[in-house]
DSSP file (Angstrom, degrees, kcal/mol; ACC not computed):
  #  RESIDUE AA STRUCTURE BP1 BP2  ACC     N-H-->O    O-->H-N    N-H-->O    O-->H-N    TCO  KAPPA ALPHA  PHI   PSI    X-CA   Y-CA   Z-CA
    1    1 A X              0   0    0      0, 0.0   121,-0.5     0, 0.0     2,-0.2   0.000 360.0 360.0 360.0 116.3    9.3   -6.0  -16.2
    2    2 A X        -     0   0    0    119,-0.1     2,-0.2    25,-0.0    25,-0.1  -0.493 360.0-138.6 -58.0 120.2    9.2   -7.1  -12.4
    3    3 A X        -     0   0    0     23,-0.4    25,-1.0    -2,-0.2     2,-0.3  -0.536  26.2-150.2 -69.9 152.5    6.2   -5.0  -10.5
    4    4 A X  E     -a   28   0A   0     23,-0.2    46,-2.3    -2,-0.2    45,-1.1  -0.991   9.5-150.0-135.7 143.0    7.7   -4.1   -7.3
    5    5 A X  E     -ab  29  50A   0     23,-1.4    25,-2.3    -2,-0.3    26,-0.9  -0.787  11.3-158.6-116.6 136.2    5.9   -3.6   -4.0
    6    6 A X  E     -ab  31  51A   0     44,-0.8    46,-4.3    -2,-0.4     2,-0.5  -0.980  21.9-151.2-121.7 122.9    6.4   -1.5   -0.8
    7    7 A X  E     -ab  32  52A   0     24,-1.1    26,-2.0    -2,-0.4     2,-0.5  -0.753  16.3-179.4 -91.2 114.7    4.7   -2.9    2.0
    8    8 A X  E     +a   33   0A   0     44,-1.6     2,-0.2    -2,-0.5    26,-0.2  -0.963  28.1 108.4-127.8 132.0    3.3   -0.7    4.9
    9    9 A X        -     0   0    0     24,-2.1    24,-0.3    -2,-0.5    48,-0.1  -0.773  59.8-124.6-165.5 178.5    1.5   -1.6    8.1
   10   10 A X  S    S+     0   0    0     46,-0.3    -1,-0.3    -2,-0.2     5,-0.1   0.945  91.9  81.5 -97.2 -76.7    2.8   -1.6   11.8
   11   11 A X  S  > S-     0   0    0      1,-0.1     4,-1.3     3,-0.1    46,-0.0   0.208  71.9-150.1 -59.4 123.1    1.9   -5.4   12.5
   12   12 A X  H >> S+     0   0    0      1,-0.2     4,-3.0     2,-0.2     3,-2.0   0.987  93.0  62.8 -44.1 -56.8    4.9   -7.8   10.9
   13   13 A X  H 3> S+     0   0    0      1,-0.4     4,-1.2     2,-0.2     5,-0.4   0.915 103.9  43.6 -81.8 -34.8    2.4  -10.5   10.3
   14   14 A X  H 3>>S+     0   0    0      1,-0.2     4,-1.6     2,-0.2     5,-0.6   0.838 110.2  49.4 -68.7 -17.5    0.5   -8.6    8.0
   15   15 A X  H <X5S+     0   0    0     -3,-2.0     4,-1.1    -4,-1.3    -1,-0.2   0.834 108.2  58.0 -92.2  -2.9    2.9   -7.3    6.2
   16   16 A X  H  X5S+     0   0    0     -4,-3.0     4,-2.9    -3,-0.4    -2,-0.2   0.992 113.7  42.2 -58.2 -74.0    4.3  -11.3    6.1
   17   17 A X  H  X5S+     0   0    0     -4,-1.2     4,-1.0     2,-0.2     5,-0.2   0.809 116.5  45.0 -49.8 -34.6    0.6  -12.3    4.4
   18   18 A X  H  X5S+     0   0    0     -4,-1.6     4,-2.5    -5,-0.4    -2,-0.2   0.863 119.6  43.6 -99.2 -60.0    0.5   -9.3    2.0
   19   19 A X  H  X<S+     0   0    0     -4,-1.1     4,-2.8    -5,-0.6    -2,-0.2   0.913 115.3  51.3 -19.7 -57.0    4.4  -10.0    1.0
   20   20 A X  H >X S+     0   0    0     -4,-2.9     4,-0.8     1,-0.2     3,-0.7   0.926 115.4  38.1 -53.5 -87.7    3.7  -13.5    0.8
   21   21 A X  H 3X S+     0   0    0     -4,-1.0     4,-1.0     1,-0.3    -1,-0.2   0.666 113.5  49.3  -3.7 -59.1    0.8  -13.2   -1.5
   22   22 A X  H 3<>S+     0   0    0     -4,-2.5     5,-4.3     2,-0.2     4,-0.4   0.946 109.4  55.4 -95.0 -31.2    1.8  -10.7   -3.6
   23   23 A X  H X<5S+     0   0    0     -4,-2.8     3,-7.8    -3,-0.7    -2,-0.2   0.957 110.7  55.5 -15.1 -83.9    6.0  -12.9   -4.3
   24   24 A X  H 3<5S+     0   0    0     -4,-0.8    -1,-0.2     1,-0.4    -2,-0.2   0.643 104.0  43.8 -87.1   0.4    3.7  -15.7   -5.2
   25   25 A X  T 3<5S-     0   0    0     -4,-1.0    -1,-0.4     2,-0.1    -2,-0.2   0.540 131.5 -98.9 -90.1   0.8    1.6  -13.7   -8.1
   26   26 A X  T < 5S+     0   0    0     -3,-7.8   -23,-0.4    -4,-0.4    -3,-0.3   0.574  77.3 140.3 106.2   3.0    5.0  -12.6   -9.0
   27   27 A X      < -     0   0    0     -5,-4.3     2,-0.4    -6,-0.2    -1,-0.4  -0.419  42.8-134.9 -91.0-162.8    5.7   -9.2   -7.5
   28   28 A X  E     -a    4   0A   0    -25,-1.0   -23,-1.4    -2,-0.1     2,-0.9  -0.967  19.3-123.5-151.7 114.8    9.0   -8.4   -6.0
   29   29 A X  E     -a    5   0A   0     -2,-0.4   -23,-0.2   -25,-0.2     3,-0.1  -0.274  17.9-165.9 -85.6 131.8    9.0   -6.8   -3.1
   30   30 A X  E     -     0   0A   0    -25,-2.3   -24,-0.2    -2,-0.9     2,-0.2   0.818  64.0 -61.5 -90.8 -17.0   11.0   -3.7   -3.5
   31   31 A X  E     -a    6   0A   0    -26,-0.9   -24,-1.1     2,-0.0    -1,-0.2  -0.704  49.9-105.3 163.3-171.4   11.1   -3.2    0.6
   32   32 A X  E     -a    7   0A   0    -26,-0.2     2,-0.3    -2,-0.2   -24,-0.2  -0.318  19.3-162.2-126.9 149.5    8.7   -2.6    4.1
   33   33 A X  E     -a    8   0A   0    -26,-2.0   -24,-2.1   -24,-0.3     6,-0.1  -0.783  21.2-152.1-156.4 166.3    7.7    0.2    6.7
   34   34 A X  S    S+     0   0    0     -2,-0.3    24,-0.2   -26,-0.2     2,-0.1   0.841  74.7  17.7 -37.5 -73.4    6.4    0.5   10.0
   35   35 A X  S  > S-     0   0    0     22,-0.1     4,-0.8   -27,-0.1    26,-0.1  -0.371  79.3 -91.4-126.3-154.1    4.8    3.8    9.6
   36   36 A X  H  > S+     0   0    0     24,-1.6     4,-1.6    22,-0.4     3,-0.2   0.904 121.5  47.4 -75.9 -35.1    3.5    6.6    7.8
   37   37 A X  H  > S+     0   0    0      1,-0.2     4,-3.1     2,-0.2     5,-0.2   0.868 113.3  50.8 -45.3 -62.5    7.1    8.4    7.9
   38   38 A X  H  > S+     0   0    0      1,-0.2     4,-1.6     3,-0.2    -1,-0.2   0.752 102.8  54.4 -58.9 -22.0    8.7    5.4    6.8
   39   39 A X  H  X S+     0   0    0     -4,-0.8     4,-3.0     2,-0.3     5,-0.3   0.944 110.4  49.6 -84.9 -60.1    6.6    4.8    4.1
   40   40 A X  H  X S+     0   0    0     -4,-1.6     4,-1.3     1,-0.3     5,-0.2   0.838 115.2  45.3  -8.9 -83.9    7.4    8.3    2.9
   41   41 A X  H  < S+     0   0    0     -4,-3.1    -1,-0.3     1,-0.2    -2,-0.3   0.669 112.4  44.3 -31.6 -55.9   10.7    7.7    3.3
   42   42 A X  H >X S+     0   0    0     -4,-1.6     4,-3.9    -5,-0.2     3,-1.6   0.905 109.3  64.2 -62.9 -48.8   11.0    4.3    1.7
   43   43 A X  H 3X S+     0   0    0     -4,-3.0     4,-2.3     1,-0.3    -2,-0.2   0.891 107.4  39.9 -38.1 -43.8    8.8    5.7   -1.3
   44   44 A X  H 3< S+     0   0    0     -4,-1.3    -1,-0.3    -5,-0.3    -2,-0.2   0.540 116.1  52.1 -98.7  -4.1   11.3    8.2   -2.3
   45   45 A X  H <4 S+     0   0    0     -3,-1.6    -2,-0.2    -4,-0.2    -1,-0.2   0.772 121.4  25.5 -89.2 -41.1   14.1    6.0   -1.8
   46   46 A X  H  < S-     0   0    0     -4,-3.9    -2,-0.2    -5,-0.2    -3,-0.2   0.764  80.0-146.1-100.2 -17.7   13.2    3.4   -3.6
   47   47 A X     <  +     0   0    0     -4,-2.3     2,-0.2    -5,-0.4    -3,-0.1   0.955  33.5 179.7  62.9  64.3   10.6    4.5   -6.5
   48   48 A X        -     0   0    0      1,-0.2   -43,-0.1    -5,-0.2    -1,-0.1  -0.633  39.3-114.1-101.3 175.9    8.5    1.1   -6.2
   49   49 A X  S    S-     0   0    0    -45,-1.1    28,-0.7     1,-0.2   -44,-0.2   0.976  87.6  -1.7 -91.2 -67.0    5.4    0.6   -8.6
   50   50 A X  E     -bc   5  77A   0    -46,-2.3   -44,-0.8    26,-0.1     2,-0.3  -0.685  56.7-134.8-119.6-163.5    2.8    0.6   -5.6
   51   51 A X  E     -bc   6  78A   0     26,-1.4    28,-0.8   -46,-0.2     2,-0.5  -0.966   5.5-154.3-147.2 110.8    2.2    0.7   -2.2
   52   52 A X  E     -bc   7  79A   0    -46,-4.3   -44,-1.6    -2,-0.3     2,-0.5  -0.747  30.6-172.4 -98.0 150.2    0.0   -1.3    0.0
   53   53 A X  E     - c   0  80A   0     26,-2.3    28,-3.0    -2,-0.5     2,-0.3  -0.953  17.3-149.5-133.0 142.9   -0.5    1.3    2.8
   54   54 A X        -     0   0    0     -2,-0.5    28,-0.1    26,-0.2     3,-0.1  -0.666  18.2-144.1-109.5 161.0   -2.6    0.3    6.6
   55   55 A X  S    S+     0   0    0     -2,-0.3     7,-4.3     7,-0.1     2,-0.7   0.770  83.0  58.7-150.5 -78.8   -4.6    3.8    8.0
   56   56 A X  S    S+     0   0    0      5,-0.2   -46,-0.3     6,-0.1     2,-0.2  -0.720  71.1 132.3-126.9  94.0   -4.1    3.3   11.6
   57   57 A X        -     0   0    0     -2,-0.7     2,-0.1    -3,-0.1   -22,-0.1  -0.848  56.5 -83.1-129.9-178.3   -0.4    3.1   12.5
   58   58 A X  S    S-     0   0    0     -2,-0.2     2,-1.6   -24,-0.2   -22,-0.4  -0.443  99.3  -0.8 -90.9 165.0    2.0    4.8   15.4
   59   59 A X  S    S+     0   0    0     -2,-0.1     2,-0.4   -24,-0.1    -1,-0.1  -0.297 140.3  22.0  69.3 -70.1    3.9    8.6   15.0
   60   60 A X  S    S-     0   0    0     -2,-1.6   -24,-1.6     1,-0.0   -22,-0.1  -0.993  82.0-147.3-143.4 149.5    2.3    8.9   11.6
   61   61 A X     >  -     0   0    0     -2,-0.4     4,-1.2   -26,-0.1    -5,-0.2   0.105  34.5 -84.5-108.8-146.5   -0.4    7.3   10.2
   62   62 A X  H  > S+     0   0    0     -7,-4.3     4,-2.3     2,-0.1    -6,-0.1   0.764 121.0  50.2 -84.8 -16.2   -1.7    6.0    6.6
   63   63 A X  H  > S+     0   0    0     -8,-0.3     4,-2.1     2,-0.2     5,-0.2   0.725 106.2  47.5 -82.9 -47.5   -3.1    9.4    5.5
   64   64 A X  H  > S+     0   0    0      2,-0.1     4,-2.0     3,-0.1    -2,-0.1   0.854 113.8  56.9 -80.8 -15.8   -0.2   11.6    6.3
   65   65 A X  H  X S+     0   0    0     -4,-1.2     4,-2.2   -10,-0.2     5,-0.2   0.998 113.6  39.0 -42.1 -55.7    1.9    8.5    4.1
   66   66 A X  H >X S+     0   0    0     -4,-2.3     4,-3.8     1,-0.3     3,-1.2   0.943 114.9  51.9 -71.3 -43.0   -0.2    9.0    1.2
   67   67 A X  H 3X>S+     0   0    0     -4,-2.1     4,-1.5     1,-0.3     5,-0.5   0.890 123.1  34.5 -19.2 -78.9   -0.3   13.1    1.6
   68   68 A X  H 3X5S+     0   0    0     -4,-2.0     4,-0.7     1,-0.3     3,-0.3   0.742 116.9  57.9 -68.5 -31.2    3.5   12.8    1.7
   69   69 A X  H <X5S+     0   0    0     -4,-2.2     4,-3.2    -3,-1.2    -1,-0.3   0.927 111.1  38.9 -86.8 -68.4    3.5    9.8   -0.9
   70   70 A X  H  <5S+     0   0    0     -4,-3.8     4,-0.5     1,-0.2    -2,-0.2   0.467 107.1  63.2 -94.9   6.4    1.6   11.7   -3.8
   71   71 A X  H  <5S+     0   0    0     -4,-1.5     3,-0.3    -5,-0.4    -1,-0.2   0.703 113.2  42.5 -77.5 -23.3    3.3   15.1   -3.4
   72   72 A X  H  <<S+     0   0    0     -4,-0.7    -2,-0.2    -5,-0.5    -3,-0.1   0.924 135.9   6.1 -62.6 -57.7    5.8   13.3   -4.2
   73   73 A X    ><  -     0   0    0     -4,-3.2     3,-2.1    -5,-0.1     2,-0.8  -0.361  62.8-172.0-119.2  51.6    4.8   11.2   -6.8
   74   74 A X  T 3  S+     0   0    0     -4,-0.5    -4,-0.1     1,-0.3    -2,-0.0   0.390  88.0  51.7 -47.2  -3.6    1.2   11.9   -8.1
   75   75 A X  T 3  S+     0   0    0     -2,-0.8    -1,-0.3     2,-0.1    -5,-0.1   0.226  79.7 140.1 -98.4   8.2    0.9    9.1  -10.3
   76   76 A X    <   -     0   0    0     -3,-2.1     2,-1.0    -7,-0.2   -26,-0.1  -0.195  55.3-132.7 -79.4 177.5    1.9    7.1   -7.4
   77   77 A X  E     -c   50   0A   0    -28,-0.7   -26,-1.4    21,-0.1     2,-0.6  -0.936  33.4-178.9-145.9  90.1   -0.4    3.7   -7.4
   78   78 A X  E     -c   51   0A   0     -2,-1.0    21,-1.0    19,-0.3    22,-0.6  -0.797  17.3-172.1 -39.7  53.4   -1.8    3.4   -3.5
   79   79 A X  E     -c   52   0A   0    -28,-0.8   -26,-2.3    -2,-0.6     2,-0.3  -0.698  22.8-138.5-100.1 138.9   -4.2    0.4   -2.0
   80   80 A X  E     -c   53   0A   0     -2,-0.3    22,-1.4   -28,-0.2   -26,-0.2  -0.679  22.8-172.0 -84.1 144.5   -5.4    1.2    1.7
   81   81 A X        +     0   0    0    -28,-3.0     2,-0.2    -2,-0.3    22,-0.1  -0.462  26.6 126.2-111.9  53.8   -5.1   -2.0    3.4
   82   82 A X        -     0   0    0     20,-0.4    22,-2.0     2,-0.1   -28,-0.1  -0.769  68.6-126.6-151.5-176.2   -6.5   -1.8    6.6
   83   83 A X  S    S+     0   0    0     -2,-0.2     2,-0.2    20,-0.2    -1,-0.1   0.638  87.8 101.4 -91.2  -3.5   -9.4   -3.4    9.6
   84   84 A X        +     0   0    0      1,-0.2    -2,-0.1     5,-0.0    20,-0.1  -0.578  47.8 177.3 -99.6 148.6  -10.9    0.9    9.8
   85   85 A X        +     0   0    0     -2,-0.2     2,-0.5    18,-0.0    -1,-0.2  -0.303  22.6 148.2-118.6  47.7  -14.2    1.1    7.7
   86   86 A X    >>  -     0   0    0      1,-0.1     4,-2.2     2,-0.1     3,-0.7  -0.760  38.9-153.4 -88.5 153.0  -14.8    4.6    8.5
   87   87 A X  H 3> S+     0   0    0     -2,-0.5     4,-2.5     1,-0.3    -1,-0.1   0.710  88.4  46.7 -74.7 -17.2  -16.5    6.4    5.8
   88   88 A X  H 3> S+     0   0    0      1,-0.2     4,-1.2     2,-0.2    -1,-0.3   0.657 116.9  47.3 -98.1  -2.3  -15.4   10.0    6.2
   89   89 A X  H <> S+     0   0    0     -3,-0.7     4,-1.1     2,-0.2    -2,-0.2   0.818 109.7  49.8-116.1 -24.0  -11.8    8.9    6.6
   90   90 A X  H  X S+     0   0    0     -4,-2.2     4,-4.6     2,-0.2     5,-0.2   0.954 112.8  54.0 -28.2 -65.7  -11.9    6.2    3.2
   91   91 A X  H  < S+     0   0    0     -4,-2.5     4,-0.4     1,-0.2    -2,-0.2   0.866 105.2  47.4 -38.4 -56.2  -13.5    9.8    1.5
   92   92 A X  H >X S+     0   0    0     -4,-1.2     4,-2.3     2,-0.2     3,-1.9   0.888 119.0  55.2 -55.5 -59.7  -10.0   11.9    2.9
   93   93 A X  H 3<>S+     0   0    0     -4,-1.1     5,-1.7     1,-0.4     4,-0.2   0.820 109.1  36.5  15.9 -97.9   -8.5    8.5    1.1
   94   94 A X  T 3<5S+     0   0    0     -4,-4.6    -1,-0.4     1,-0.2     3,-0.3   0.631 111.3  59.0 -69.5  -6.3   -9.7    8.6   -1.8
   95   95 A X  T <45S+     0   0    0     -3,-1.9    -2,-0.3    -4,-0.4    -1,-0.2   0.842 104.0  55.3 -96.2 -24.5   -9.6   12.0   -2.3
   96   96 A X  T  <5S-     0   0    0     -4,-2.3    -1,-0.2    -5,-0.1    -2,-0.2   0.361 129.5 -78.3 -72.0  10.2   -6.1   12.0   -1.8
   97   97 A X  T   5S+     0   0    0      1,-0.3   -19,-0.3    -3,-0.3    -3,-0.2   0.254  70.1 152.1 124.8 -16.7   -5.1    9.7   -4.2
   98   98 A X      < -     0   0    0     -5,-1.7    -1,-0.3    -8,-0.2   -19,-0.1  -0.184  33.9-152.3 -72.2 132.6   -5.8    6.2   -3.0
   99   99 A X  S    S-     0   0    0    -21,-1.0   -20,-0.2    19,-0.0    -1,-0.1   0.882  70.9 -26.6 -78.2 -31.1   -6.4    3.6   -6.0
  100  100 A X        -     0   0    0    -22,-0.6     2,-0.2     2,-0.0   -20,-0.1  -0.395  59.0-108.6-156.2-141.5   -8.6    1.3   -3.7
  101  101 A X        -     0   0    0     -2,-0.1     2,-0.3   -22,-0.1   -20,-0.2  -0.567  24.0-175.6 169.7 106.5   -9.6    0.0   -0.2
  102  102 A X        -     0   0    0    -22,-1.4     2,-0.9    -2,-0.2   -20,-0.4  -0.977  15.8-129.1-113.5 115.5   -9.1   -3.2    1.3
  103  103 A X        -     0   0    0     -2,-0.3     2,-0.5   -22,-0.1   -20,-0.2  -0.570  28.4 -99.2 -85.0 131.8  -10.2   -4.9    4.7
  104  104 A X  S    S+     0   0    0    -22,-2.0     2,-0.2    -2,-0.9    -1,-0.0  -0.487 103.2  35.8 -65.5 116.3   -8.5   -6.5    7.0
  105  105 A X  S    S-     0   0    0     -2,-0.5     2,-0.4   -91,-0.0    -2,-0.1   0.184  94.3-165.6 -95.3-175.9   -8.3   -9.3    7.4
  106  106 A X        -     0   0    0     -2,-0.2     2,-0.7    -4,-0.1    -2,-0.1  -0.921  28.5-110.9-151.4 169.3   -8.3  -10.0    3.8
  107  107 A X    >>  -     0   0    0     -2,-0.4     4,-1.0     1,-0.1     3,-0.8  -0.780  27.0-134.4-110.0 118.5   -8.7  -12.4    1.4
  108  108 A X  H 3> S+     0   0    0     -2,-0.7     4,-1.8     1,-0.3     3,-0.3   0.556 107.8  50.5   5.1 -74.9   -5.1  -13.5   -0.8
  109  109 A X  H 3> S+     0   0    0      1,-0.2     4,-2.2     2,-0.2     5,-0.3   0.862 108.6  46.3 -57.1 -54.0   -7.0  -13.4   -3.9
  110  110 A X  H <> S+     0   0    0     -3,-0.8     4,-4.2     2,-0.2    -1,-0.2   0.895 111.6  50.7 -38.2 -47.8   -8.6   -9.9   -3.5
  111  111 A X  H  X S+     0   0    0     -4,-1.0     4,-3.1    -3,-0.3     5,-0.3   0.986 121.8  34.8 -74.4 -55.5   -5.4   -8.2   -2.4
  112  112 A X  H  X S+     0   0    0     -4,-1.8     4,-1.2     1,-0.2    -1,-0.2   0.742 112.7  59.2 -60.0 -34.6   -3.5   -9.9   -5.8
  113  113 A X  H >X S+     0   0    0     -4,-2.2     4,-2.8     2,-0.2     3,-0.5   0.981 118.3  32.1 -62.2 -79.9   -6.9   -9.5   -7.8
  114  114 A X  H >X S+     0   0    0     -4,-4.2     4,-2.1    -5,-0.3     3,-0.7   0.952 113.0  57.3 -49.8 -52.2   -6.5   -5.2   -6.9
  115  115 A X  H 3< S+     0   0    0     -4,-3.1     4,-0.3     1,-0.3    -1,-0.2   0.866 104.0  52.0 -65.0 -19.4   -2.9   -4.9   -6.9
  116  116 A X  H << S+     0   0    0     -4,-1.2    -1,-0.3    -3,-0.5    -2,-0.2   0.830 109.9  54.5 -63.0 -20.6   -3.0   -6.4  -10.7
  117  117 A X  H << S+     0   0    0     -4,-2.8     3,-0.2    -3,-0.7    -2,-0.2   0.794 111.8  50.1 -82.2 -20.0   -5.8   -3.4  -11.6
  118  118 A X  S  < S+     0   0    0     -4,-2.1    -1,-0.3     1,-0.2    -2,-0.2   0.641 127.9   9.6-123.8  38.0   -3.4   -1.4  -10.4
  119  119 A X  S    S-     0   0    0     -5,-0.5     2,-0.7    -4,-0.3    -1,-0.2  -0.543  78.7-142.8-177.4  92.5   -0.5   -2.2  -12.0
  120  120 A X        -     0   0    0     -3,-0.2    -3,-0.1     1,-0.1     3,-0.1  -0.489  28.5-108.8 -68.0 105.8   -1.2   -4.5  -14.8
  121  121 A X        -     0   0    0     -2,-0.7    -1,-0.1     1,-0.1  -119,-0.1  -0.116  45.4-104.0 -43.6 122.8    1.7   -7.3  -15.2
  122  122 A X              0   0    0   -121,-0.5    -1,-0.1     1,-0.2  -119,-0.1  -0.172 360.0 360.0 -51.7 140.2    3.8   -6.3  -18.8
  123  123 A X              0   0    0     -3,-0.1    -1,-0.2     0, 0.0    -2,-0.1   0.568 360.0 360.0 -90.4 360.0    2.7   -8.7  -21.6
């Protein structure tokens, strides 16, 4: 079974490095957004197995994605991507469903490392 990916941040070139990356471990990226809206949006369209998701974007941000992301879906499988380390807004994060917590920039292996923990390639 191909893992499939939805990619969110507002910058292209990150969501070019976490695409890239995560193609050459073998997921298949099931398609992109901008913002928190899109993400939503994309989420429910498209049913992918996660979602790498940036915090600080424009119009809606990574927090109202995941809100909107895991009414949806509650099992749905989350990694925050993103450069903001604040603690009380990680907490909101994680209490809302988020599987993990990555900074930007970030390192290939890390991002490929989590997104196998959270969605473990079929044997």
């Amino acid at each position: 079974m191909v893992r499939r990916l939805l990619v969110t941040d507002d910058a292209l070139i990150i969501r070019e490095l976490i695409k890239d990356a995560a193609m050459a471990a073998g997921w298949q990226i099931a398609g992109e957004a901008g913002n928190g809206q899109e993400a939503i949006e994309r989420y429910r369209d498209l049913g992918p197995d996660a979602v790498t998701l940036d915090l600080v974007m424009p119009e809606y941000g990574g927090l109202h994605a995941l809100r909107g992301i895991v009414d949806h879906d509650p099992d749905a499988k989350v990694l925050v991507v993103s450069a903001l380390e604040q603690t009380t807004v990680l907490k909101q994060a994680f209490t809302l469903g988020a599987f993990d917590f990555i900074v930007k920039p970030f390192d290939k292996k890390t991002l490929v490392q989590t997104l196998d923990q959270m969605v473990p390639a079929a044997v």
